[in-house]
C-alpha positions in Angstrom: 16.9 95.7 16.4 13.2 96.5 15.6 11.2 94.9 18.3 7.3 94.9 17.9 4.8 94.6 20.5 1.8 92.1 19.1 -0.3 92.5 22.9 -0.1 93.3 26.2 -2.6 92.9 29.5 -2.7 93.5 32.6 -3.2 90.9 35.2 -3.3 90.0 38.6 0.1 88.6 38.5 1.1 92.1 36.5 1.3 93.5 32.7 2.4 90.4 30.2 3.5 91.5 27.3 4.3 89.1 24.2 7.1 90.9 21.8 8.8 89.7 18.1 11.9 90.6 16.8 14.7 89.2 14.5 17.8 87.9 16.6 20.6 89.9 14.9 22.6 86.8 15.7 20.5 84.0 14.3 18.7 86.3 12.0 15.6 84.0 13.5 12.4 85.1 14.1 11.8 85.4 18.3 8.9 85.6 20.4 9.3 86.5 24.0 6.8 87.1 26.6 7.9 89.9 29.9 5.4 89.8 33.1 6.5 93.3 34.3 10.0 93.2 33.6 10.5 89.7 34.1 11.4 87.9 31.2 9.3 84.7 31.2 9.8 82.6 28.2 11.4 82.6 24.6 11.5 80.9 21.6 15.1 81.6 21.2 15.5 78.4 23.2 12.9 75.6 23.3 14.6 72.2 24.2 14.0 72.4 27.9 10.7 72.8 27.0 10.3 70.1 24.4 12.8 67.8 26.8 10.3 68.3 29.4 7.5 66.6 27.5 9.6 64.2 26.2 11.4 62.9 29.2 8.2 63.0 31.2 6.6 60.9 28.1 9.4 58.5 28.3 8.8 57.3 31.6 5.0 56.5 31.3 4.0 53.3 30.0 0.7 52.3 28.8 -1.9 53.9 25.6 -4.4 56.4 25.8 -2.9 58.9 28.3 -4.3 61.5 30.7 -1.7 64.3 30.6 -2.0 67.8 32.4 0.5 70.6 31.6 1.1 73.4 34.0 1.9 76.5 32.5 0.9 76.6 28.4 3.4 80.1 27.8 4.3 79.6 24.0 3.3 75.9 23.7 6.2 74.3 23.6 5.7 71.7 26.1 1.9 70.9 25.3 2.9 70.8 21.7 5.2 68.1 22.1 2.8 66.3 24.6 0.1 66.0 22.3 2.7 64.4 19.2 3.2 61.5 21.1 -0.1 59.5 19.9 -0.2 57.4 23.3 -1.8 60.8 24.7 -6.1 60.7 24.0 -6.7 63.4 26.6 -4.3 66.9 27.4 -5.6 69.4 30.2 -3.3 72.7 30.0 -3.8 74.9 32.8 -3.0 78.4 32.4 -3.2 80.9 35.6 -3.0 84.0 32.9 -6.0 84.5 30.2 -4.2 86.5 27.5 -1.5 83.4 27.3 -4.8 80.9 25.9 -5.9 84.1 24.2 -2.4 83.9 21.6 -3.1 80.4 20.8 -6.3 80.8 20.7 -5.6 83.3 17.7 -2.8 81.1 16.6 0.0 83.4 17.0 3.0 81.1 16.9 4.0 79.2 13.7 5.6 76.5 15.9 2.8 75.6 17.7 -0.4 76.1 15.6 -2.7 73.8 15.9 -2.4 73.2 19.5 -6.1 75.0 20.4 -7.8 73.7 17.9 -6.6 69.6 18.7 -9.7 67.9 20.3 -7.7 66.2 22.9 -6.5 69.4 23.8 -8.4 71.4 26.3 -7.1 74.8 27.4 -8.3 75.5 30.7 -7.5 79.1 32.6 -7.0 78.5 36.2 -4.6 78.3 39.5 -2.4 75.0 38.9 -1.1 75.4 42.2 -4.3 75.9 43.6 -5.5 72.7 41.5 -2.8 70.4 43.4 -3.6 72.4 47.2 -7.0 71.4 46.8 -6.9 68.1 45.2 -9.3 69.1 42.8 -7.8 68.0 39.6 -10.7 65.8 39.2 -9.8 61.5 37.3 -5.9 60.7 38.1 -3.8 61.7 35.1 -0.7 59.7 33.9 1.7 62.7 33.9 1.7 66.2 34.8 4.0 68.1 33.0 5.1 71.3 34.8 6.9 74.7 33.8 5.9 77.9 35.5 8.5 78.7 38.0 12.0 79.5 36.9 13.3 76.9 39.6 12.2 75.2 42.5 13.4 78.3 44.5 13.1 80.9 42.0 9.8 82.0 41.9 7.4 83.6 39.9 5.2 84.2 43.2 5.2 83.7 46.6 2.4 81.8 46.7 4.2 79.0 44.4 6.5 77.9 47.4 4.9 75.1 49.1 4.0 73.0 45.9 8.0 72.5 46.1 8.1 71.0 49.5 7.4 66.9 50.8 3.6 67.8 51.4 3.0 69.4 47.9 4.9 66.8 45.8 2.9 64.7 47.8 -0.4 66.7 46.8 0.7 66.6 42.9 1.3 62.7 43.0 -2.3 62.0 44.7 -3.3 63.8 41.4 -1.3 60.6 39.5 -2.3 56.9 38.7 0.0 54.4 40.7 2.7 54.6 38.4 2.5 58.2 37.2 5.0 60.8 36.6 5.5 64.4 37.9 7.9 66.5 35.3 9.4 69.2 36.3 11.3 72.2 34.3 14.0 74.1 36.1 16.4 76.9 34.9 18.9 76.2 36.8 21.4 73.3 37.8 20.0 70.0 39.7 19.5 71.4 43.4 20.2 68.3 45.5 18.1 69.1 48.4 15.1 69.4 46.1 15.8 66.1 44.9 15.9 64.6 48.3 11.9 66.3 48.9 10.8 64.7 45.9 12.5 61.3 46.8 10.3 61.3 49.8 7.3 61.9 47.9 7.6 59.4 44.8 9.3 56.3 45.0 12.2 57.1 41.9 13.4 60.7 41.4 16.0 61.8 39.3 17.0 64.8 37.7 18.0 65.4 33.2 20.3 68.3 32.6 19.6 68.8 28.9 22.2 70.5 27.2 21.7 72.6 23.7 24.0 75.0 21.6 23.8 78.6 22.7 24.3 80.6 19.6 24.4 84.1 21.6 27.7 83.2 23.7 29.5 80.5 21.1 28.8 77.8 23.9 26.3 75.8 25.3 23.2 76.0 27.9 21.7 73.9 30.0 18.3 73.5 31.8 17.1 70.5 34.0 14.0 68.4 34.0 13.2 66.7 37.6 11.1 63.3 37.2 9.2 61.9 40.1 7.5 58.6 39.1 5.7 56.4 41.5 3.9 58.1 44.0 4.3 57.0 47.4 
């Protein structure tokens, strides 16, 4: 399997690397992006990603939305965001420069496009830091959020108290009255995170999206948390 290396940076969060190959299995074309030796992202699998949007979409009413994605890795989620024409305005911040870089360059056939939409504004910064210091500037109508593997699987430290009461809290004052927070996991619903961000909106609920696993003959799942109405 011939893998080739298209870029690679160090950060402050460590080397990223984004890599192509052909799957032997699907004979499809993958991108994958490491941080160290932590595997971040693929394209192997995008519906948790697209699901994310879409869910988080589906549960905002109005026109002419305010959406802000945390994390922009291959585009998946702010791709699917900005197809939904209700959305006039789409912040994507993105803690890692090299990551707006590729799209920037237009690297990825699936999402090409994405940099150059003028709703679309790619914006390199600390999401985390963004909700801590309630700095996110007009209330948006959904923030759409996949950096951390899970609630408690991190990528950093640092990450951990955006997933208890006080930060939900902090990411819905960032919301209009009847916003939504969506949130992509990796891992099964985690009932005590569900209760924290009960507390902090007034409806939570959690989506395991399901999709074919070619690699083991089964299926996969992922989860996408919704927190609408904050309290």
């Amino acid at each position: 399997m011939r893998i080739e290396e298209l870029d690679w940076s160090d950060t402050e969060w460590g080397t990223i690397s984004l890599r192509r190959r052909v799957d032997p299995v699907t004979s499809r074309e993958v991108h994958e992006v490491k941080l160290d030796e932590d595997f971040l992202m693929s394209s192997q699998f995008t519906e948790g990603e697209r699901e994310l949007a879409r869910l988080g979409l589906e549960a905002v009413t109005g026109d002419r939305l305010r959406v802000l994605v945390g994390g922009l890795g291959l585009g998946y989620t702010a791709w699917t965001a900005a197809a939904d024409p209700r959305v006039a305005e789409l912040v994507v911040i993105e803690a890692l420069e090299p990551v707006i870089g590729w799209h920037r360059r237009e690297l990825f056939d699936d999402t090409r496009g994405l940099a150059a939409d003028p709703r679309v504004r790619l914006e390199r910064d600390d999401f985390f830091d963004l909700v801590r210091s309630g700095r996110g500037g007009r209330p948006y109508d959904a923030l759409l959020v996949d950096i951390d593997h899970a609630p408690d699987w991190l990528l950093r430290s640092d990450h951990g108290d955006f997933y208890t009461v006080p930060g939900l809290r902090a990411a819905g004052a960032m919301l209009v009255g009847g916003g939504v927070l969506a949130l992509w996991s990796d891992e099964p619903p985690e009932p005590e995170f569900l209760d924290r961000l009960g507390v902090a909106f007034e409806h939570a609920d959690a989506h395991v999206v399901t999709f074919p696993n070619p690699l083991t003959g089964g299926e996969s799942t992922n989860t996408v948390y919704l927190g609408r109405g904050p309290r």
